[in-house]
Every structure is written in structure tokens, then in C-alpha cells.
VOKOL-775400 format. One line per 3 residues: number of its first residue (from 1); their letters; for each residue x, y, z of C-alpha. Coordinates in Angstrom, 1 decimal, always signed. Example, Ala and Ser with C-alpha at 12.3 -4.5 7.8 and 13.67 -1.06 7.14 Angstrom:
BEGIN
1) as) +12.3 -4.5 +7.8 | +13.7 -1.1 +7.1
# end
This chain:
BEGIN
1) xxx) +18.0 +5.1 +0.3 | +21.5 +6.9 -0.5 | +21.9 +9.4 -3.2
4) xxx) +26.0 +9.3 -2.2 | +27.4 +10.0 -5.1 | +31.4 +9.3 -5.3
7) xxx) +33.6 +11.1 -7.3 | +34.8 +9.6 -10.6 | +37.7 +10.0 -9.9
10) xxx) +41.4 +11.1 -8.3 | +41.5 +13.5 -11.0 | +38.7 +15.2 -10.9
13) xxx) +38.6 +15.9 -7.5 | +42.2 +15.6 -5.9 | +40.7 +13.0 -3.1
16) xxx) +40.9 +8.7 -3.0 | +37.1 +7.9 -3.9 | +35.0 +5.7 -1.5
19) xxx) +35.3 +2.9 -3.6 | +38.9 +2.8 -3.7 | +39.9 +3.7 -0.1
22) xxx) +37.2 +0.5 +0.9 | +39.2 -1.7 -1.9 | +42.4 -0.5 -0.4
25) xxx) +41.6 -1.5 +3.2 | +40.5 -4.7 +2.1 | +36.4 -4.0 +2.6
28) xxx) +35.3 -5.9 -0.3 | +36.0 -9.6 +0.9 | +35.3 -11.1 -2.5
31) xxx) +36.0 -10.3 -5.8 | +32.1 -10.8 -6.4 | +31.4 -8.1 -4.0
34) xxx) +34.1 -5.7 -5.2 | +32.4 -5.9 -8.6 | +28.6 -5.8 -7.9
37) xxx) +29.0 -2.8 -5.4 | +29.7 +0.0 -7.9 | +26.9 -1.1 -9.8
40) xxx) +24.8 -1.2 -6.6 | +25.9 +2.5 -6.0 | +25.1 +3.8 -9.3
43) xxx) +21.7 +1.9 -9.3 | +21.1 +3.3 -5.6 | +22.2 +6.6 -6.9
46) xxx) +19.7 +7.2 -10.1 | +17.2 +5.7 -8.4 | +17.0 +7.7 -5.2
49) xxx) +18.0 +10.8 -7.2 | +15.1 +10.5 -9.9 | +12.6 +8.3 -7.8
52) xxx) +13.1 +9.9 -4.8 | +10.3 +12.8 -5.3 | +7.9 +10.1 -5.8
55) xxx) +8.8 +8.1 -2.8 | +8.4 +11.1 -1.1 | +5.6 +12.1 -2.1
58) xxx) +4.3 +8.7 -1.4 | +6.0 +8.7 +1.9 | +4.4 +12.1 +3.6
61) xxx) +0.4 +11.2 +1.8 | +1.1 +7.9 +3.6 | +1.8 +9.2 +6.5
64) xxx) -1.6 +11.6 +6.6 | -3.1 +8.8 +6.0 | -2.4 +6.4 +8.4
67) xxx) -2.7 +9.1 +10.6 | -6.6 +9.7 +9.2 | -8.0 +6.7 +11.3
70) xxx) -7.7 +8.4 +14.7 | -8.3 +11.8 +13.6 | -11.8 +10.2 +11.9
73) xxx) -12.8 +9.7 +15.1 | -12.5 +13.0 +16.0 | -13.6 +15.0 +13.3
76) xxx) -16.6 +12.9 +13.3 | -17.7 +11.9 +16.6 | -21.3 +13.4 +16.0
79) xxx) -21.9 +10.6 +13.3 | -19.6 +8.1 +15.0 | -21.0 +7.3 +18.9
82) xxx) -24.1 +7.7 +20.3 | -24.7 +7.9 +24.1 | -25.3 +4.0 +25.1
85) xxx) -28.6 +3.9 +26.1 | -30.7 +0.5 +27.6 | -31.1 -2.1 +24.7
88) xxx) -30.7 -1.4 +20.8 | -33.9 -1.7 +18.4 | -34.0 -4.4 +15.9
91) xxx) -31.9 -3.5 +13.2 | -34.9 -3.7 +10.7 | -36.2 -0.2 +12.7
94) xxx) -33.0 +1.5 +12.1 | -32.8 +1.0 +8.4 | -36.7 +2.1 +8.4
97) xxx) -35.5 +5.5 +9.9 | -33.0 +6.2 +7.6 | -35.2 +5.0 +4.9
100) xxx) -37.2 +7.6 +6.1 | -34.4 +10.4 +6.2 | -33.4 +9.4 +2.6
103) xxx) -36.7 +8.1 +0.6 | -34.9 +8.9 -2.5 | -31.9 +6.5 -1.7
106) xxx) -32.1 +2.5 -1.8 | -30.7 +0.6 +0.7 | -27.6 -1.5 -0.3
109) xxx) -26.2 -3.0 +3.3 | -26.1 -2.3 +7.2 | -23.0 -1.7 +9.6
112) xxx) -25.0 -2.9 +12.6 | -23.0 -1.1 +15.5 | -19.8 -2.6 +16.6
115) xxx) -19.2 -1.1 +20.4 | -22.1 -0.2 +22.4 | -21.6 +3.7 +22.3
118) xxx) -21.0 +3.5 +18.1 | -24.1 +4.1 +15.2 | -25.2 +1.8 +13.1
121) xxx) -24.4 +3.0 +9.3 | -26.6 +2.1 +6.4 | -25.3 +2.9 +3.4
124) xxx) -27.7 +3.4 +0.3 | -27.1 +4.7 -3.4 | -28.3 +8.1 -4.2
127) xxx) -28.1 +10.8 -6.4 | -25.5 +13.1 -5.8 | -23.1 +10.7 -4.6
130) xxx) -19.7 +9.7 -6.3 | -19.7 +6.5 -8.3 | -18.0 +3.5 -6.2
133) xxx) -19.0 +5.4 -2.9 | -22.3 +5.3 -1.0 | -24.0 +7.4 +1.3
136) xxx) -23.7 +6.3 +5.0 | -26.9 +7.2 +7.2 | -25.3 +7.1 +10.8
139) xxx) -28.5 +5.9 +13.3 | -28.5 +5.7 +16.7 | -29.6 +2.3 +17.4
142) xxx) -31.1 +3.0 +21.1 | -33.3 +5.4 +19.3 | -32.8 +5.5 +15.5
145) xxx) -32.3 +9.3 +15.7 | -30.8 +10.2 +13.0 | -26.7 +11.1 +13.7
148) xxx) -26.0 +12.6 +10.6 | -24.6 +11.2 +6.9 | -21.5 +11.3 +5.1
151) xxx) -20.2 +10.0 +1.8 | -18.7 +6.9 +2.3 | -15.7 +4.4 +0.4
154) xxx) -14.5 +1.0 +0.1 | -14.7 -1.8 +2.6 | -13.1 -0.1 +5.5
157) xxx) -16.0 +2.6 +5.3 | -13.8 +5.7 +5.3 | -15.2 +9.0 +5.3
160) xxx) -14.7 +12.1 +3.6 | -11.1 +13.0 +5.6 | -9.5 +9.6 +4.7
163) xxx) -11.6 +9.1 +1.4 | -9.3 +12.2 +0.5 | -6.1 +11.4 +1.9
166) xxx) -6.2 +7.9 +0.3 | -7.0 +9.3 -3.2 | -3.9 +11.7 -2.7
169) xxx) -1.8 +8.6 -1.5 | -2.8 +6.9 -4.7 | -3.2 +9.1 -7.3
172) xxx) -2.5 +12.5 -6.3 | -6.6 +13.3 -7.6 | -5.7 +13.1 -11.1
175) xxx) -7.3 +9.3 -11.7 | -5.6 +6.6 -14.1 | -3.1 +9.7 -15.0
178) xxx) -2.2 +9.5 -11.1 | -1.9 +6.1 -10.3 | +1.2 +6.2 -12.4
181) xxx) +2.6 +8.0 -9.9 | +1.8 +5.8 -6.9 | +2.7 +2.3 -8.9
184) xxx) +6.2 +3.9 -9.8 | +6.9 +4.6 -6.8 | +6.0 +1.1 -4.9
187) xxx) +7.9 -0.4 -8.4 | +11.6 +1.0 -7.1 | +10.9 +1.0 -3.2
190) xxx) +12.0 -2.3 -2.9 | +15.0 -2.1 -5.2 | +16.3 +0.7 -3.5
193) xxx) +15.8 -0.6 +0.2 | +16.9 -3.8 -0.9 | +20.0 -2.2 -2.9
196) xxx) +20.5 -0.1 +0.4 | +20.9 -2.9 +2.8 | +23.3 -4.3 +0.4
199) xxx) +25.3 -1.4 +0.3 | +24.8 -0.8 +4.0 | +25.9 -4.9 +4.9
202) xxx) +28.8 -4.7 +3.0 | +30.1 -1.6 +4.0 | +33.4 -1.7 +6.5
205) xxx) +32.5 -0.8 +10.0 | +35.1 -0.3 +13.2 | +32.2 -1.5 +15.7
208) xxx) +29.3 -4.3 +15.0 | +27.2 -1.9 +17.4 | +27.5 +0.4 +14.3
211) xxx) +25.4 -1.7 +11.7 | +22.3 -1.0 +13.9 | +22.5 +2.1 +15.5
214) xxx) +23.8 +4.9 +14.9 | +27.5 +6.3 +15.4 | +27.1 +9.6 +17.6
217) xxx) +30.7 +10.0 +18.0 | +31.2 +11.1 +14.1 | +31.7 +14.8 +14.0
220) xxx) +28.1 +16.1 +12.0 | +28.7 +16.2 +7.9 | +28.3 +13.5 +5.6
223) xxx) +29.7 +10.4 +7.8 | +27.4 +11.3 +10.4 | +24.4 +11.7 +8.1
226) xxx) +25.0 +8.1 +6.2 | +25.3 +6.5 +9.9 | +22.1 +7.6 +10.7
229) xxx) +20.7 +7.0 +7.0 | +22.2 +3.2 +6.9 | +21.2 +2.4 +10.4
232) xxx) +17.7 +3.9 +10.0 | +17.0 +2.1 +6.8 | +18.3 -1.3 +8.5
235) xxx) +15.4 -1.1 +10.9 | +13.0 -0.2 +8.3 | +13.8 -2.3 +5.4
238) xxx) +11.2 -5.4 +5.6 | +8.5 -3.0 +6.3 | +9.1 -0.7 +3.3
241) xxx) +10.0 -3.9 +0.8 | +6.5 -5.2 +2.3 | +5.2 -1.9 +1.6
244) xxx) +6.0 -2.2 -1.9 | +5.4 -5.7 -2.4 | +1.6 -4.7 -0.9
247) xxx) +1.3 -2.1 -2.9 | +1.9 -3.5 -6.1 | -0.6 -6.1 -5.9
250) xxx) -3.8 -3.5 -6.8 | -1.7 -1.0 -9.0 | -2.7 -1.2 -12.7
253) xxx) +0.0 -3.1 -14.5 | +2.0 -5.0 -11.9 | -1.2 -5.8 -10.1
256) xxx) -2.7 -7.4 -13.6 | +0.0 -9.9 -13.7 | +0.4 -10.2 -9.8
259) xxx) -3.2 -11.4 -9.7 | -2.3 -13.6 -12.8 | -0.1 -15.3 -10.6
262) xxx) -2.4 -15.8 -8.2 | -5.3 -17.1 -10.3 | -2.4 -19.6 -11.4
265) xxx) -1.5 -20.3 -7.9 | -5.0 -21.1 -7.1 | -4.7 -18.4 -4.6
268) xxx) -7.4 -16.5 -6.0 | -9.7 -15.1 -3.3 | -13.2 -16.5 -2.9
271) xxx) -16.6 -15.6 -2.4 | -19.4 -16.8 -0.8 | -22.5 -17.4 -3.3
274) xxx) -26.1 -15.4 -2.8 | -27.2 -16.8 -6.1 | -30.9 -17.7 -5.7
277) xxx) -32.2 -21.5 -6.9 | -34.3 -19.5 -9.3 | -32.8 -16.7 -10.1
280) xxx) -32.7 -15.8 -14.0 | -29.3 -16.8 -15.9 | -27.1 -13.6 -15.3
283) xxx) -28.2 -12.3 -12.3 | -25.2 -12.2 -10.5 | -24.8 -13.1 -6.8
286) xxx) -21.5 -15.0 -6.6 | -18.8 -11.9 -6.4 | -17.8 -10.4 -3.1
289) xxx) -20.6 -8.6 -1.9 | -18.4 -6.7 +0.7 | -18.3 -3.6 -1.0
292) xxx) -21.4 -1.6 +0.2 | -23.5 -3.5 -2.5 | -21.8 -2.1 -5.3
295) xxx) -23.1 -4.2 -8.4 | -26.7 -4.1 -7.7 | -28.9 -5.2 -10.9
298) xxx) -32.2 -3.8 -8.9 | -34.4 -4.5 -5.4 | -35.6 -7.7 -4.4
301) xxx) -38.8 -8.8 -5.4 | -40.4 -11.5 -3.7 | -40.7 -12.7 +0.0
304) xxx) -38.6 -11.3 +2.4 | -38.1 -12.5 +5.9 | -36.5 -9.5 +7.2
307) xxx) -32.9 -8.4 +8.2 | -33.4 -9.5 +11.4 | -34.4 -13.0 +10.6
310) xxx) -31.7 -12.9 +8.0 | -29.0 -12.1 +11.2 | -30.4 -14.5 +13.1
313) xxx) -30.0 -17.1 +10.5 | -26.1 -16.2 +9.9 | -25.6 -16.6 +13.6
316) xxx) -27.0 -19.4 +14.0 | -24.7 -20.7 +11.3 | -21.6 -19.5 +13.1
319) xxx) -21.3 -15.7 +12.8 | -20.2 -14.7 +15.9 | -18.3 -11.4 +15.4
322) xxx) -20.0 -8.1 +16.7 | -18.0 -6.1 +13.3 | -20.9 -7.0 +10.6
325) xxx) -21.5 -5.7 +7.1 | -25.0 -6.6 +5.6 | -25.8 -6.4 +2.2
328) xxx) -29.3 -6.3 +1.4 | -30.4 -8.7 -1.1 | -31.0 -7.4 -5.0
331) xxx) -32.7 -9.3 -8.0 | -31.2 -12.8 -7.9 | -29.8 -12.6 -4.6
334) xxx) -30.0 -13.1 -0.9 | -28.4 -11.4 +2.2 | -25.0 -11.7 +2.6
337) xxx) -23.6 -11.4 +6.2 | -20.1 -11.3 +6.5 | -17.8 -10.8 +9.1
340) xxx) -15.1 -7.3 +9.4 | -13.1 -8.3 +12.4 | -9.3 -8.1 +11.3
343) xxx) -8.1 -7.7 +14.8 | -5.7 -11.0 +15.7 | -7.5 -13.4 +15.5
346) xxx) -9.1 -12.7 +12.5 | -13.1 -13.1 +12.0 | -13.8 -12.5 +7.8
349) xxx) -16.7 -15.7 +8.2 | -19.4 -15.0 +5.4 | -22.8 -16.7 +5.0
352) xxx) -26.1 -16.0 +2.3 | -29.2 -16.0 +3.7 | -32.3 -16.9 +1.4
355) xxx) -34.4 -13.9 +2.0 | -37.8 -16.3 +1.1 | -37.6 -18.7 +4.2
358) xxx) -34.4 -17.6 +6.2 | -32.4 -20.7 +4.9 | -28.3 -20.7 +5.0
361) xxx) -27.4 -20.8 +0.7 | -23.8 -21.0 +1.2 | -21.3 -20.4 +4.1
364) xxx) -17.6 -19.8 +3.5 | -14.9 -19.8 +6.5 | -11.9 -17.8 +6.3
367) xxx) -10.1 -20.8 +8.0 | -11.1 -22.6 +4.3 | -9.2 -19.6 +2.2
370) xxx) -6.4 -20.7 +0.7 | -2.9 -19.5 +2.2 | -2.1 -17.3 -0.6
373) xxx) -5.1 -15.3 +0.0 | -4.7 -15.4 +3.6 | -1.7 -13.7 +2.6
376) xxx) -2.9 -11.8 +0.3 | -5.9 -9.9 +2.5 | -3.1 -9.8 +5.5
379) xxx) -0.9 -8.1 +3.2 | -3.8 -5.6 +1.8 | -5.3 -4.8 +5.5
382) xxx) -2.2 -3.6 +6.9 | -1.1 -1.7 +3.8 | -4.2 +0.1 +4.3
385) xxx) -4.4 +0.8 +7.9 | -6.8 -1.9 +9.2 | -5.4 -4.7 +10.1
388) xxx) -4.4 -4.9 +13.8 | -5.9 -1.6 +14.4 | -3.9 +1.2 +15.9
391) xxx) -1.1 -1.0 +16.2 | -0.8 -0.9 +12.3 | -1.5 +2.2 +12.2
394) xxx) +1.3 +3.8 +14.0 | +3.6 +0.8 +12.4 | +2.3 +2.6 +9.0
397) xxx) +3.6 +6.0 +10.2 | +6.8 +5.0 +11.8 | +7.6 +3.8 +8.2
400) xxx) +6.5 +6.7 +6.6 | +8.6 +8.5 +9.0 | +11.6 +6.6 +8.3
403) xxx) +11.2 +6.5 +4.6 | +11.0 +10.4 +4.8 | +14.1 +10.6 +7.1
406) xxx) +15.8 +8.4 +4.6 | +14.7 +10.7 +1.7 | +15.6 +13.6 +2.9
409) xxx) +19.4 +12.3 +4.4 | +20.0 +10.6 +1.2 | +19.7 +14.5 -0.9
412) xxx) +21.9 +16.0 +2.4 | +24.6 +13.7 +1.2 | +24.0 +14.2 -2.4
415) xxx) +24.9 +17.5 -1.8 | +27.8 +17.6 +0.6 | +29.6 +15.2 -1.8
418) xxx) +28.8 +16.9 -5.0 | +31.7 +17.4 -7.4 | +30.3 +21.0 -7.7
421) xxx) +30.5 +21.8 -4.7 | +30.9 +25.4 -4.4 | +29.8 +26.0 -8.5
424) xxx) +26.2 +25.2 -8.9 | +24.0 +21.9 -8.1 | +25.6 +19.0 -9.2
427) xxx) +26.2 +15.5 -8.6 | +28.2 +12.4 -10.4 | +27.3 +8.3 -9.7
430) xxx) +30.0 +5.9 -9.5 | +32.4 +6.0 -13.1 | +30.3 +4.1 -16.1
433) xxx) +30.6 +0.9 -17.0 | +30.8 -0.7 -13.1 | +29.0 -3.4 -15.0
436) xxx) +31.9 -4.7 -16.7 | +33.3 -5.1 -13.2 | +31.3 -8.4 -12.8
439) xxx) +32.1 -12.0 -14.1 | +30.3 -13.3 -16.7 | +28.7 -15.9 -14.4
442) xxx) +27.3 -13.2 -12.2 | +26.3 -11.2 -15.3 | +24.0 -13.2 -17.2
445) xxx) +22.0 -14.0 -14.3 | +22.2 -10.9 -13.5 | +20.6 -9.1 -16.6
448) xxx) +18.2 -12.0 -16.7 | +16.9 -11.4 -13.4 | +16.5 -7.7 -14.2
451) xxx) +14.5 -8.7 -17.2 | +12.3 -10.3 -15.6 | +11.6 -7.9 -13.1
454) xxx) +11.3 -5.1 -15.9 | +8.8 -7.2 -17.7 | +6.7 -8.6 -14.4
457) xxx) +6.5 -4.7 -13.1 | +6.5 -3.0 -16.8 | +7.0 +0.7 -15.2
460) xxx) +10.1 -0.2 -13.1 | +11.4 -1.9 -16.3 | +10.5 +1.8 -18.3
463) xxx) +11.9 +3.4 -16.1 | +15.1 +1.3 -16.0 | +15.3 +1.9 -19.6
466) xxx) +14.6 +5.3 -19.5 | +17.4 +6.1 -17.0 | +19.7 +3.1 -19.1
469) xxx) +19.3 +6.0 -22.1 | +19.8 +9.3 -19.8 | +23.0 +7.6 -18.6
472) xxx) +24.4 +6.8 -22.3 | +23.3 +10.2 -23.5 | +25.1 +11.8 -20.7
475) xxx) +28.2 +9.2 -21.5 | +28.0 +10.6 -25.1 | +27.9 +14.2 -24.0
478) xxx) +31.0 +13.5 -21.5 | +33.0 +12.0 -24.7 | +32.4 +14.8 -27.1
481) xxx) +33.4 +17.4 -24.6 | +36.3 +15.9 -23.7 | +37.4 +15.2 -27.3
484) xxx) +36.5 +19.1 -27.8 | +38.7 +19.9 -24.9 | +41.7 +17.6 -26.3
487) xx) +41.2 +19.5 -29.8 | +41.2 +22.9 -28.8
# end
């Protein structure tokens, strides 16, 4: 991301600006180009110079975050592992023990143990505990001692440390008001790593070596800087536009029509059904039950073979993976045992169990998703961390990093080109008007294409307009100070 801002012109400040010198050597090999680049630049430029908080913002909670998942382990390593003892108890006697450490919760789904040193975590509702989070009891399952318990969130199970880091990451712990922040930030990523890797392709270069890596040999200043901003951004641009692209499919506008889309697509997710033959009309039991049980209309009354028989049952019918969440079955429902495995290959397998007899009521096979959704859950799990493991993980951070890096060179050159340099903080884009540069066939496309994208992500196309009506006020100001200058 480049906040470069060029001079407007000879006049102003005694020097050939960038745009001319690169005209002048014969840079811009089309007339297309030479047009569409100085409104490239003074895009690039309001963006990064007005977004560019935001993105940073986004950029260093991001990194904490993705840095959360190893330091979890650490931080909580009481709750976590257990000593591996001789052969675990049924998982039906570690839910009894930390029924019996929490009576006043209720039971909502099991984490049998994945590894054989890890707990088993059965997370209930109880008072006390945030809305859309449940309370994880961490059981030993050699000896159902009780490990400890912690607040717990979402379907990767994160604890308090990353429960706090993602909230920050997504809405700074101000709610709706926050996510603003978060979606406007993911709305302009992509334009301006996408309008970056324009500017940085098109850009005349001595040495080919010099598109990719960095040019050492520039004495330090603002060459130096951009070679290590342009080369750096290269690298990094597919995983920030995928960053954005991620990240905009859960936000709270974008993400409405994204998932519109999708629904249209037939793309749409699906879910496994734990409807009961005789459950009353409205009971539920065909959502994703993934998420710790949220949804619950009450306990199940009836016959109930048992979690164990209930996991037997799902294995039998092809769940194979040793990453399990159980939910518990609620008025209306049976068990549903799905599989959490998002290391390559990919195990996300679901069956219902009827809790009665121990019968299979539905099984539904990731291999049967459609692609879009495959996509689509790909796309989510490594935006959050958890696909791929540590490997995404530190993929998360490197981009972080780089996004920071880019951030931060992008104000360095700001301000070693300002106009003001020497008077004040300042800073001027490319001259006004760069749109008039383009042909007519170029144009129209152009601004339609923008429409659409202002319309399809409504706080990019806000904020378009917003900076659209900074840049004529400014324009306005600029003409009545020059006519006052003339007059006096």
C-alpha cells in the first residue's frame, strides 16, 4: 500500500513529477496505462492515507491473534493435557464428573479428547456465562478429575486469551458499533493491494530481479523505502486480497449479500438433520448443531441410549476422526456427532443418532458439500487460524507482518515526499481530474464496475463517496484561494 504522493506540479515544487519523468522515458507503454495510472495513484493514495489506520489496526489485532493458538497452549496447559495414563473411561463417566462439578449447568456437547495427553471438554450453559459462549469443564479422561473450567467461544473452542483477541480483531469490544471498523477495513484491503500491484507492475524497472526483491543498492530515502514496499506487497498480495475476500463473507453488510449469492449459487452450507420422527412441529433439529448446542429449546425427555452408544453408532456409520464435537440431544432432537479435523485431508463427516434405539437419522459427508461451500469453510478456517494448523497460523502472521511493514513504509514515503516538507504535515495526491485522462471506452466500464462494487460492499461504496466529496471540497477550497491570491 503506497501513500506516495507526487507533486502537482513543476510549479509548485521546482522538480519533474513522477508521472512525468515515467511518461518522458517512455514507462507507460499504452496510452491506456498512461491514463488509468494517475487515477490508480490518487485512489492508492486516499485510500492508504484515510484507511490505512484501520488496516492497521486490523493488521497488528490480527497478528495477536494468530499468534493466540500457541500461546493457548501455554497459558493453559493445566486445563489442556493431562498426564496419559492406561485406558480412558467411557465418555458417559466424564460428563457424569463434570455434571457433578457444575449441577447447576446443563450439558450441551462433549470434546472427547483428541491426543492421548489432551482433556476432554464438556461444555454446558450456566449462569454467569456470556450469551453465545459456554462453559468448558476440562476432564481428565484416565480419571475424570476435574482440570479446571474456562469460558469458552465458537466452533474452534477458544478460550478466554483468544476469545479476547478475536473480539479486538473484529470489533475493537464496542459490538455492532465495532464491526464497522473491521468490515471497512477488509472492504478497501483488496482495492488497495490490488491497486498496488498495478502500480507496482507497471512501474519502469532497470533489472526484472527488481520486481521481486528488493533493490539494496538504492542509497536509503524514499527509493529505497518504495523498493522494499513494492517488492514486499508483491509477495503478499493474494494472501491479503484472500484476507479480504474471507473476511467480508461474515461482516454485517457485505456478508448479507455475499451469502445472498451463495444461497443463489446453491452454495449454501448444509446440515445434517437431528429432527426426531415424532418430534412436535417447530422443534428444531435441522441447523448446524456445531456450535456448543447453542439453540437448545430444553433437555431430552424420553429414552436415551447413552453417549457412548450414540459414538458407537456414528462410528460405525463412518466417523473415523479422533477431533469429535458431541452435541447432546434437546427436545426434538438426537445426538449429533460431527467431525473437527481441518488438517489436509479434511474430516468435517456429520451423523444424528436417535437417542431412543441408537439408530443413524441422517449422515452427511463433506465429500457431498457443494464446491462453493467447500470453498467457503476453506476460506473461513484459514482466515481464522484453524485450518492447516500451525502452518496457517504463522501464514496468518507473516501477512500481518507484511501488511504492517507495508503500512508503516507507505506513511515513511508520505512524508519524505510531502510538498510541506520542512513547514508542517502535509501531503498532495496526483493533480485532480486524472479521470479525464481515460477514454471513454475505458471510462464507462470503469465507473460501472465501481458501482457495483460500492453497491455489493455498501461501506466501501460510502466511503468512496465520502472521500469523492472531501476531494471536491478541497478542489473548491484550492479555487477560491487561488482566485483570492489572483485578486489581491
Amino acid at each position: 500500500m503506497s501513500l506516495d504522493a507526487p507533486a502537482e506540479s513543476r510549479a509548485e515544487t521546482g522538480t519533474t513529477t513522477e508521472t512525468e519523468r515515467e511518461t518522458a522515458d517512455g514507462a507507460s507503454s499504452t496510452s491506456l496505462w498512461s491514463g488509468l495510472r494517475p487515477l490508480a495513484l490518487r485512489v492508492h493514495f486516499y485510500a492508504g492515507l484515510l484507511v490505512g489506520p484501520l488496516l492497521l489496526i486490523a493488521a497488528v489485532s490480527g497478528l495477536l491473534y494468530a499468534l493466540s493458538f500457541q500461546a493457548e497452549k501455554f497459558v493453559y496447559r493445566q486445563e489442556l493435557t493431562v498426564p496419559v495414563g492406561e485406558r480412558a473411561l467411557p465418555l458417559s463417566a466424564q460428563v457424569d464428573a463434570a455434571r457433578a462439578a457444575r449441577p447447576d449447568g446443563t450439558v450441551t456437547a462433549v470434546w472427547p479428547a483428541a491426543e492421548d495427553d489432551a482433556s476432554t471438554r464438556v461444555l454446558m450453559s450456566a449462569p454467569g456465562v456470556d450469551e453465545g459462549k459456554s462453559l468448558a469443564v476440562f476432564v481428565d479422561p484416565y480419571t475424570a478429575e476435574i482440570r479446571g473450567e474456562l469460558p469458552s467461544y465458537g466452533s474452534s473452542g477458544a478460550l478466554p486469551l483468544r476469545t479476547w483477541l478475536d473480539e479486538l480483531h473484529r470489533d475493537l469490544h464496542l459490538g455492532d458499533l465495532g464491526r464497522n471498523y473491521s468490515e471497512l477495513a477488509a472492504s478497501w484491503l483488496w482495492v488497495v493491494a490490488l491497486g498496488g500491484l498495478l502500480l507496482w507492475l507497471g512501474r519502469r524497472r532497470a533489472a526484472r530481479r527488481a520486481l521481486v526483491l528488493p533493490d539494496r543498492s538504492l542509497p536509503k530515502g524514499r527509493r529505497r523505502t518504495l523498493s522494499w514496499h513494492g517488492s514486499i506487497g508483491l509477495w503478499a498480495v493474494t494472501g491479503l486480497v484472500l484476507l479480504s475476500a474471507t473476511g467480508l463473507t461474515w461482516s454485517r453488510y457485505a456478508g448479507e449479500n455475499i451469502g445472498a449469492v451463495q444461497d443463489q449459487l446453491g452454495g449454501a452450507t448444509p446440515a445434517v438433520s437431528a429432527t426426531l420422527a415424532d418430534a412436535p412441529a417447530g422443534s428444531g433439529g435441522g441447523g448446524d448443531h456445531s456450535e456448543h448446542g447453542a439453540g437448545h429449546g430444553g433437555a431430552h425427555q424420553g429414552a436415551d441410549v447413552g453417549i457412548d452408544k450414540a459414538l458407537e453408532s456414528a462410528r460405525a456409520a463412518g466417523i473415523d476422526s479422533d477431533r469429535l464435537a458431541i452435541t447432546l440431544p434437546a427436545e426434538g432432537t438426537g445426538y449429533v456427532v460431527k467431525e473437527t479435523d481441518t488438517f489436509f485431508p479434511v474430516q468435517l463427516d456429520s451423523v444424528a443418532v436417535d437417542p431412543s434405539n441408537g439408530s443413524v437419522l441422517d449422515e452427511l459427508r463433506f465429500s457431498d458439500y457443494p464446491v462453493l461451500a467447500k470453498l467457503t469453510r476453506f476460506g473461513i478456517d484459514a482466515h481464522t487460524g484453524v485450518f492447516l494448523g500451525l502452518a496457517n497460523q504463522l501464514a496468518l502472521a507473516a501477512l500481518a507482518a507484511a501488511l504492517i511493514v507495508l503500512i508503516v513504509s507507505g506513511y515513511r514515503m508520505w512524508w519524505l515526499r510531502r510538498p510541506t516538507k520542512g513547514r508542517g504535515i502535509g501531503g498532495r495526491p496526483v493533480p485532480r481530474g486524472a479521470w479525464r485522462r481515460l477514454p471513454v471506452t475505458a471510462l464507462l466500464p470503469l465507473a460501472a464496475l465501481t458501482a457495483f462494487a460500492g453497491w455489493f460492499v455498501p461501506l466501501l461504496g460510502l466511503s468512496l463517496l465520502a472521500f469523492l466529496v472531501l476531494d471536491l471540497a478541497l478542489g473548491a477550497v484550492a479555487r477560491l484561494r487561488a482566485r483570492a491570491a489572483a485578486g489581491s
